[in-house]
C-alpha positions in Angstrom: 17.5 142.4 20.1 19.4 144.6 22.8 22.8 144.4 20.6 22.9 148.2 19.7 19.1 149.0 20.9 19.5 151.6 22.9 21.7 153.5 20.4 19.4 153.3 17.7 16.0 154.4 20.2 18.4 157.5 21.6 19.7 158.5 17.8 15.3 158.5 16.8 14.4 160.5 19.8 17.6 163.1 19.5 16.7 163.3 15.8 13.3 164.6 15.9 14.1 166.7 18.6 17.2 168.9 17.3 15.6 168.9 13.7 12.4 170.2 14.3 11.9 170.5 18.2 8.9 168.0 17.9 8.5 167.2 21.6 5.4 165.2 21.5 7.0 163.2 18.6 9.6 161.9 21.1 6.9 161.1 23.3 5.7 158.7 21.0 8.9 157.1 19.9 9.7 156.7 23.7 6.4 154.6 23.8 7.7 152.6 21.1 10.9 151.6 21.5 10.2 150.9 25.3 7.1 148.7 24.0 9.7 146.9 21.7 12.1 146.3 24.4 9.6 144.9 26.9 8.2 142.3 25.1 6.0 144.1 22.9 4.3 145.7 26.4 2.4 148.5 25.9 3.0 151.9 27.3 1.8 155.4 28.1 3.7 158.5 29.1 2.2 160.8 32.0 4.0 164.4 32.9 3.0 166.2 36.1 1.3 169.6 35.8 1.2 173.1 37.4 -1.2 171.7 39.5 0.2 169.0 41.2 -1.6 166.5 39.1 -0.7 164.5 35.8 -1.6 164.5 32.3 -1.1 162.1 29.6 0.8 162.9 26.9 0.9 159.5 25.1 0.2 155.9 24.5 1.6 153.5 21.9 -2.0 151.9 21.9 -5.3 152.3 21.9 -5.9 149.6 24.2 -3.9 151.0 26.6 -5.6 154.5 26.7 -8.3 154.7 28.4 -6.2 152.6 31.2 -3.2 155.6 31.5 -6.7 157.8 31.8 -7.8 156.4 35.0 -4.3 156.6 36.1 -4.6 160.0 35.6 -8.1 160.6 36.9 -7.1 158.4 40.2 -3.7 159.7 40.4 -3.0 156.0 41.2 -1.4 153.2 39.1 2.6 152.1 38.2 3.5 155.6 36.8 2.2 157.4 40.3 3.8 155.2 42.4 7.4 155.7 40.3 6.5 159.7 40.5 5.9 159.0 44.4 9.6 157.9 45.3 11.4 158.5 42.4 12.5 155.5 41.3 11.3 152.3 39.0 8.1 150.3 39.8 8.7 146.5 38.4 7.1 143.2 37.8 3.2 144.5 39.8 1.6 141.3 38.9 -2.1 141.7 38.0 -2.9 139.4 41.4 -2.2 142.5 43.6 -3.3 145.7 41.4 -6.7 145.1 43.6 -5.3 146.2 46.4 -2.7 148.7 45.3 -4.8 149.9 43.1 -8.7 149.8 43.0 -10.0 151.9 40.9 -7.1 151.3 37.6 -6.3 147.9 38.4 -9.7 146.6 37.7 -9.8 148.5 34.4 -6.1 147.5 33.2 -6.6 143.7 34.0 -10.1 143.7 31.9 -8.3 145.1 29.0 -5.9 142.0 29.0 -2.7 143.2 31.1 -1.1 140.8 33.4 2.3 142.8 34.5 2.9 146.4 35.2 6.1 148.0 35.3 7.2 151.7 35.4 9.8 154.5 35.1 10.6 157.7 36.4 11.5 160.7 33.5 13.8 162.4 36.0 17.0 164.7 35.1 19.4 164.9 38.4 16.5 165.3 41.3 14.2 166.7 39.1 10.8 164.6 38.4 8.8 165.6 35.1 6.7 162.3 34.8 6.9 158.6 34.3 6.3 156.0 31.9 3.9 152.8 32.6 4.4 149.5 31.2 1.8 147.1 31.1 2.0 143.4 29.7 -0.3 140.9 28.6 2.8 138.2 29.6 3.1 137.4 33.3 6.8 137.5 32.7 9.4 139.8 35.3 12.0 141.9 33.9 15.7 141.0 33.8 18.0 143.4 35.1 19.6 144.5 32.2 16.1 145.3 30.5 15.1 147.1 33.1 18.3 149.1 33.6 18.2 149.8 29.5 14.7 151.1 30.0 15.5 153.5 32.3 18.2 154.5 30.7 16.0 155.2 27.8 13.9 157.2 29.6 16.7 159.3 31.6 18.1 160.3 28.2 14.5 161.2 26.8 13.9 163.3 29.5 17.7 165.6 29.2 16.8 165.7 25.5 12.8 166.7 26.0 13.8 169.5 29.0 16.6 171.2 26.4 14.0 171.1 23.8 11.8 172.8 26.1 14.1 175.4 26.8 14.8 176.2 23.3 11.4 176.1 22.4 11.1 179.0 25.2 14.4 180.8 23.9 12.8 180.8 20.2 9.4 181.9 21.6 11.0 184.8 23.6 13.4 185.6 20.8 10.1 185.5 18.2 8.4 187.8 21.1 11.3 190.7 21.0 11.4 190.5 17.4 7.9 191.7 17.5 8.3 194.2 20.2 11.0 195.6 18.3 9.6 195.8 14.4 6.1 197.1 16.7 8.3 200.2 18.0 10.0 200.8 14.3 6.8 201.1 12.9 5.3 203.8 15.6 9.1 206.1 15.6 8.0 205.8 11.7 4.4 207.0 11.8 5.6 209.8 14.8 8.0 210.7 12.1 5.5 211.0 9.1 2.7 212.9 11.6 5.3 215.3 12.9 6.2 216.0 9.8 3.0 216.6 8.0 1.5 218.4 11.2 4.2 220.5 11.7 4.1 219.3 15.4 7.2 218.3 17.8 7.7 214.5 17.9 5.7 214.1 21.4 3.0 215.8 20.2 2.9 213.4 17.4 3.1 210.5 19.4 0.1 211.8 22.0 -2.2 212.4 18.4 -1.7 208.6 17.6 -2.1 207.4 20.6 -5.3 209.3 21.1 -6.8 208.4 17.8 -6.2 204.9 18.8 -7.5 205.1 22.1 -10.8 206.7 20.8 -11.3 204.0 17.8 -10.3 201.4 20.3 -7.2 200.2 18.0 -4.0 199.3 18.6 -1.5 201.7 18.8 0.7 199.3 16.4 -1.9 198.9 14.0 -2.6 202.7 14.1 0.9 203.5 13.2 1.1 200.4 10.5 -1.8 202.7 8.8 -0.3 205.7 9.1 3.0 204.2 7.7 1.4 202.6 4.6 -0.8 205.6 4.3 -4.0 203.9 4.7 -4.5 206.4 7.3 -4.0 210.3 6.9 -2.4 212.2 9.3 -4.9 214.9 9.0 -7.1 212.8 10.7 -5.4 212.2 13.7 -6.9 215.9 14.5 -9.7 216.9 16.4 -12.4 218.0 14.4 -12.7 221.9 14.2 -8.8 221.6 13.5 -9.5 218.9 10.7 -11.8 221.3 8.8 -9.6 224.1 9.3 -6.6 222.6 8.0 -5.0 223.9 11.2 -2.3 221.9 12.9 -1.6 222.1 16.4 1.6 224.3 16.0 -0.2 227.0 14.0 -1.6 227.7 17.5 
């Protein structure tokens, strides 16, 4: 089952992840190909937080949820102890979760679960998460599954981090692109009120900016008006000058 395994897990995560950035997708697939590899073991993926907890971002079953929960709730179970030194937690028989850990071992052996196993999601020194790995077999890991695990998981992690950071870059570059068509669209409607006021460009910009302060608008949505002429630009006046057909340079 291992001939060409690990190849075939990292080409499914990379996939999902370049194409279309989908993050919590490669969460899932993680779950699944671990779960394959260890026996058909279930498993849940925990990331730490701003706030120096965790949160759980998947789990390839049901059964296993409400388990990785209490992990969460606790902050104690397989994945902790991996995020605590920063390394791999194997073959935690179900005979000393009591002890290790009282308030989700009780819960994960009365769902079934006989092992626990779990591993770090670390790029260099940096810690992100872990993965836990519980198994209704009482049956320890051989070194090469467990080395092939965490190289899974290692690679997961490089890959989910860059996606992060594009997803950032394309967020910020999405942001700018906004800021920028925002400020062509009020140098347009400072254009079209200068123009039709007869008024200097700043004192176009301070009429818009008042009539939007005073109808509590947005100053790009103000100018969005003005541009597609939803909006007059006698109206940007103050009243006696409005009825006048004065504009402020005729002063």
């Amino acid at each position: 089952m291992q001939d060409g395994w690990l190849g075939r897990a990292i080409t499914e995560i990379a996939n999902g992840l370049v194409e279309h950035l989908d993050v919590d997708g490669a969460w899932i697939v993680l779950c699944e190909q671990l779960g394959q590899l260890l026996d058909r073991a279930d498993v849940g993926v925990v990331v730490a937080d701003h706030d120096g907890g965790t949160e759980l971002v998947a789990a390839s079953t049901e059964r296993l949820r409400p388990v990785e929960r209490h992990e969460v709730l606790w902050r104690e179970g397989p994945a902790h102890d991996s995020l605590a030194f920063g390394g791999p937690v194997l073959d935690v028989s179900a005979d000393r979760w009591d002890r290790r850990w009282p308030n989700v071992g009780p819960r994960a052996r009365d769902a079934g679960y006989r092992t626990a196993h779990a591993f770090p999601l670390r790029r260099r020194d940096e810690l992100i998460g872990a993965v836990s790995c519980f198994s209704t077999r009482a049956r320890p890991l051989d070194r090469c599954t467990a080395e092939l695990a965490q190289t899974l998981t290692d690679v997961t992690t490089i890959c989910i981090v860059q996606a992060r950071q594009r997803q950032r870059d394309v967020a910020l570059i999405a942001q700018l692109q906004r800021a920028l068509e925002s400020r062509l669209v009020i140098e347009q409607a400072k254009g079209i009120v200068a123009h039709g006021l007869g008024v200097e460009i700043e004192a176009a910009f301070v009429l818009i900016r008042k009539y939007a302060r005073h109808n509590n608008a947005r100053l790009h949505d103000v100018a969005s008006d003005i541009v597609t002429r939803r909006l007059e630009v006698t109206t940007l006046l103050p009243p006696p000058e409005r009825r006048s057909g004065a504009s402020p340079a005729s002063h």
